[in-house]
N, C-alpha and C positions, 0 to 999 in steps of 0.2 A: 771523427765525428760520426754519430748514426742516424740515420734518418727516422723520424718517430713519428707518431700519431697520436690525438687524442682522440679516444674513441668514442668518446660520446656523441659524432656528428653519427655515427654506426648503432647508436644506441638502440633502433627497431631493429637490429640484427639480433640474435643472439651470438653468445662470445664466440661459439664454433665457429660459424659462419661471416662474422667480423675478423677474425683471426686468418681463416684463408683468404679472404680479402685482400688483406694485408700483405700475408706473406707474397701474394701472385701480384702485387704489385711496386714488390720491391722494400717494404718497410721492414725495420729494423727492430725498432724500438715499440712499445706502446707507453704513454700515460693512460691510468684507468680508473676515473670517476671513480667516487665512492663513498659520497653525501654531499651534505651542501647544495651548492649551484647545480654543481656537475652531474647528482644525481647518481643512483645504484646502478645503473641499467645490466650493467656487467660484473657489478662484486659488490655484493652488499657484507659490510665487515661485520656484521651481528649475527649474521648467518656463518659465514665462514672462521670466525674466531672461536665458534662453538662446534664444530661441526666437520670431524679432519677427514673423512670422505670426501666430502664437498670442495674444503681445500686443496686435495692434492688433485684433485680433479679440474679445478680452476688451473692450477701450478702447472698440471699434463695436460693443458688443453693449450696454452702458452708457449710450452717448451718444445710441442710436438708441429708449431709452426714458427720454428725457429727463431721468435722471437722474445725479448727482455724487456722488462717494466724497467720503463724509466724513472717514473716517480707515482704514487697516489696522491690526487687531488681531491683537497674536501675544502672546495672553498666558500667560505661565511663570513659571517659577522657576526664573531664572539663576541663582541662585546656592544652588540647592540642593548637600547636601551629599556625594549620590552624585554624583559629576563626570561618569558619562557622560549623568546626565538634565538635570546645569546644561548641559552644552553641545548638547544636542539641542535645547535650549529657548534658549539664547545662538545658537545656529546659524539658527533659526526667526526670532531679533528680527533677525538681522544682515540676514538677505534682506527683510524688511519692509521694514525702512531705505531698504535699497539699490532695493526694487521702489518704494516711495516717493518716492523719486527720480524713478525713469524716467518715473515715471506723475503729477508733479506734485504728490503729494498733500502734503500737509504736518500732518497729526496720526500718528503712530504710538500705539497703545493698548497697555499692558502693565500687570503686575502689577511691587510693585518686588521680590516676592521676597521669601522667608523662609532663612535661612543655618539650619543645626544649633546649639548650643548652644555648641560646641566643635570643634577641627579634627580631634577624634576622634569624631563625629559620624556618622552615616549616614542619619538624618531630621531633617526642619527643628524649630525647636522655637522656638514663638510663645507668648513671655512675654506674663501677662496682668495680673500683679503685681509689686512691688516687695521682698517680702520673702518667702522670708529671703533673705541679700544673696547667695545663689548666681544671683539672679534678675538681679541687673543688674549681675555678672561678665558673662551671656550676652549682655547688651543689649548691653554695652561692647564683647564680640569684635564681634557680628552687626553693630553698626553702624561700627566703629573700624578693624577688619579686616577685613571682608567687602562689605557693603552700599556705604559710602563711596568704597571705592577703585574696585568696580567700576560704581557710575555715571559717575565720572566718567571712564573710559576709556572707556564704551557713548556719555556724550553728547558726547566728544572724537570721536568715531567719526562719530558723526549729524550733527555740524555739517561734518562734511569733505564729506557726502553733503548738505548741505542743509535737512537738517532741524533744524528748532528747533522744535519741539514733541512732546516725550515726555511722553503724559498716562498717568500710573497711576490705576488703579481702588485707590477706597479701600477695601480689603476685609480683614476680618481671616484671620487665619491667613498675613499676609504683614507686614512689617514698618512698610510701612506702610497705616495703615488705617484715618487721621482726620485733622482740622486737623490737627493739630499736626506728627504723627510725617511726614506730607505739606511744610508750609513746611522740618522742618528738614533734609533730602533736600536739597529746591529751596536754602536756604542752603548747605549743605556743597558741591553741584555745581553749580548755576546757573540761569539761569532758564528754561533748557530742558526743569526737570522741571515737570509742572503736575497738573495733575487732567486724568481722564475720571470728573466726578461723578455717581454713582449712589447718588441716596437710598436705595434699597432695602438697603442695605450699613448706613446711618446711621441706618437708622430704629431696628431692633431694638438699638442698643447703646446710643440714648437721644440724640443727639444731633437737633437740629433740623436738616433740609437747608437752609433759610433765613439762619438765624445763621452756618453752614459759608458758604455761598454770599456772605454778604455780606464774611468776613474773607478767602476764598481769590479772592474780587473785587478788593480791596484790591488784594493782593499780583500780581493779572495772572496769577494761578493757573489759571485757568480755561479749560481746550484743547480739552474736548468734554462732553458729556453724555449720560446711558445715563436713558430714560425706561422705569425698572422699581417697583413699587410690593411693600410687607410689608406685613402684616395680623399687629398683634398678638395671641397669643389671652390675654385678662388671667387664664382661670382657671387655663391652665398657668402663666402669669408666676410666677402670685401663690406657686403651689406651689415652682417652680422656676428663679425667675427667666429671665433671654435667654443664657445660654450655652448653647446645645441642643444636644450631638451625635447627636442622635435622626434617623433618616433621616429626607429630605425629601420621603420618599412616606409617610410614618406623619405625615398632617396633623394627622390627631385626638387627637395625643397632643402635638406641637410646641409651643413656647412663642411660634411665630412662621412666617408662611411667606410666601413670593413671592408676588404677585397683579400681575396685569394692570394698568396705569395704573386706576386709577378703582374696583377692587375690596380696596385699602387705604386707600384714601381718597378723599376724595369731588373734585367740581370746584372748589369753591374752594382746598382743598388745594393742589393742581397750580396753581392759578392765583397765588398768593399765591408758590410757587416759579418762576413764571417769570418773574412782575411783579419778581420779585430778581434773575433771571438777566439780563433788559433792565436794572435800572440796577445792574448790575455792569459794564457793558459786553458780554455777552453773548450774539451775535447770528447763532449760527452752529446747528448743527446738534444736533436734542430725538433723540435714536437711542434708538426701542423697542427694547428686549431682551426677549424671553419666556420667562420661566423660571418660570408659574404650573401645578401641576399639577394644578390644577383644570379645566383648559377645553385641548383640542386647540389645537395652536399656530394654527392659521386663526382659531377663535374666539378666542382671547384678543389674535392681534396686532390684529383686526379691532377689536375689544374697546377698545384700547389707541387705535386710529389712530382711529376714533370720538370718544372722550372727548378726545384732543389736538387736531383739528380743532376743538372749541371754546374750548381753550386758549390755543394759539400766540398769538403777535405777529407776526405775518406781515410788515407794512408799516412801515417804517420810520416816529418817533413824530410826525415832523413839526414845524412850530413852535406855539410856544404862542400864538396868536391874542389869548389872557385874559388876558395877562401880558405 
C-alpha cells in the first residue's frame, strides 16, 4: 500500500510547493482534482490537453518529488436535471478521462450522480425510502432511464481512451451510495464501475467499512480508497437519529461529523480496515481526504499522515515460513 493525499485540502499552494510538502512528509501518492467538486486548483485538463509544455511540466513537477498520481478526481453530477450543470459536470469527467489517458493514470474518481424525480424535474431527488410507492416510480426512471443508459455510454467512452477503472465515491444524496446500490451499477454496465471507498460516507449510515470491504473485495470492486474518518455524536443520534441536514460547521449540534483518520476512531480501527483491504487484494493507494472542521488542513492532514504511517502495510506480505 502507498500513502496518498488528495490535494485539494493544499489547493492555495501552488503544485510546486504542495508537492514538497508532501514529499517532506512522507507521502507517496497524490490524487489531483481536476473539476467538478474538487476543482482545478492544481491541473486544469483544458489547459494541459492542449498544451504539452505545460503538461510535461506538470508530469516533472510530480516525478521530481518522488511522487505518483493515484487517480484524477472530477466529481459531479452528470446527470443532474438542470442539463447545463449535468454537462458542465459530464464535460469536467470527459477531460479527466481523456487527461488520464495522456498521463498513464488508470483510476478516474467520480460520483455516480443523482437524476430528478422526473423528466419534469429541475433538482435531484435522492429517495431514502420505499413507500409510498411514488418513491420507487422515481427509483425506476433515475435508474431505468437516467443513471443506466448513461453509464454505460461514459464507460463505452473510457474504454476507447484506456481506462477501466471508474471508481465512484459511495456517498449519499447520489444514487449510489452503499454495497449494494454500488454492485448493481457495476452489474447493469460492467466491471469498469468500482469503488473509490470512503468510510467516512458509511460510518454515519450504519454500515461497517470492513463487512463493505470484504463483499466489494469479492466482486474486484475495489479501485481506490479516500482515508477520511466520522465521529458519531450519540446524544444528537439518540435525539435525532443520522439523517442531519444541519450545517457542517454547527458541530455541536450534528448528529455526526468528519474527523481526521484517528479522531473517529482509534488505531486499531484503521487497522483492522486495512488488514481487509490486504486480503481483499488491495494494494494500491490509502488517499487522505480532510474534511475535519475541527483542526486547520496542515494539522489534520499531518494528524491523518501520523496515525497512517503506523497503519499501512507497506511491504509486500511475503511467504509464510510457519506454514
Amino acid at each position: 500500500m502507498k500513502l496518498g493525499v488528495l490535494t485539494v485540502v493544499l489547493g492555495d499552494m501552488p503544485l510546486e510547493e504542495a508537492c514538497t510538502y508532501l514529499e517532506n512528509s512522507g507521502v507517496q501518492m497524490v490524487e489531483i482534482g481536476c473539476g467538478g467538486f474538487p476543482g482545478k486548483a492544481h491541473c486544469d485538463p483544458e489547459v494541459l490537453l492542449n498544451d504539452e509544455e505545460k503538461l510535461k511540466e506538470f508530469q516533472d513537477t510530480i516525478a521530481r518529488h518522488n511522487l505518483e498520481i493515484s487517480a484524477l478526481s472530477s466529481h459531479g453530477n452528470m446527470v443532474h436535471p438542470q442539463k447545463d450543470l449535468a454537462e458542465k459536470f459530464d464535460n469536467d469527467l470527459t477531460n479527466a478521462i481523456l487527461l488520464a489517458e495522456k498521463l498513464g493514470v488508470t483510476v478516474v474518481n467520480t460520483f455516480s450522480g443523482c437524476p430528478g424525480g422526473s423528466s419534469k424535474d429541475q433538482e435531484p431527488n435522492w429517495v431514502t425510502c420505499p413507500w409510498p410507492e411514488d418513491f420507487q416510480r422515481i427509483l425506476d426512471y433515475q435508474w431505468d432511464e437516467v443513471l443506466i443508459p448513461y453509464w454505460k455510454k461514459k464507460v463505452a467512452f473510457a474504454k476507447e481512451h484506456g481506462i477501466h477503472k471508474i471508481a465512484l465515491e459511495l456517498h449519499p444524496g447520489f444514487c449510489v451510495y452503499n454495497t449494494k446500490t454500488l454492485l448493481r451499477l457495476r452489474e447493469a454496465v460492467g466491471p469498469e464501475i468500482g469503488a473509490n471507498f470512503d468510510p467516512s460516507h458509511l460510518i454515519w449510515q450504519g454500515m461497517d467499512p470492513c463487512a463493505c470491504i470484504r463483499e466489494l473485495g469479492k466482486a474486484g470492486a475495489l479501485f481506490h480508497f479516500h482515508a477520511k474518518d466520522t465521529k458519531i455524536d450519540p446524544a444528537n443520534t439518540s435525539l435525532n437519529g443520522v439523517l442531519d441536514t444541519g450545517h457542517y460547521g454547527d458541530e455541536i449540534n450534528r448528529s455526526w461529523i468528519f474527523r481526521a483518520v484517528g479522531y473517529g476512531h482509534g488505531e486499531d480501527y484503521w487497522k483492522a480496515i486495512v488488514s481487509e483491504l490486504r486480503m481483499a487484494g488491495y494494494d494500491y493507494a490509502i488517499s487522505i481526504e480532510h474534511e475535519d472542521s475541527l483542526m486547520s488542513g496542515n494539522e489534520g492532514l499531518q494528524k491523518a499522515i501520523q496515525c497512517l504511517k503506523n497503519v499501512l502495510l507497506y511491504e509486500d506480505r511475503g511467504t509464510m515460513y510457519w506454514a
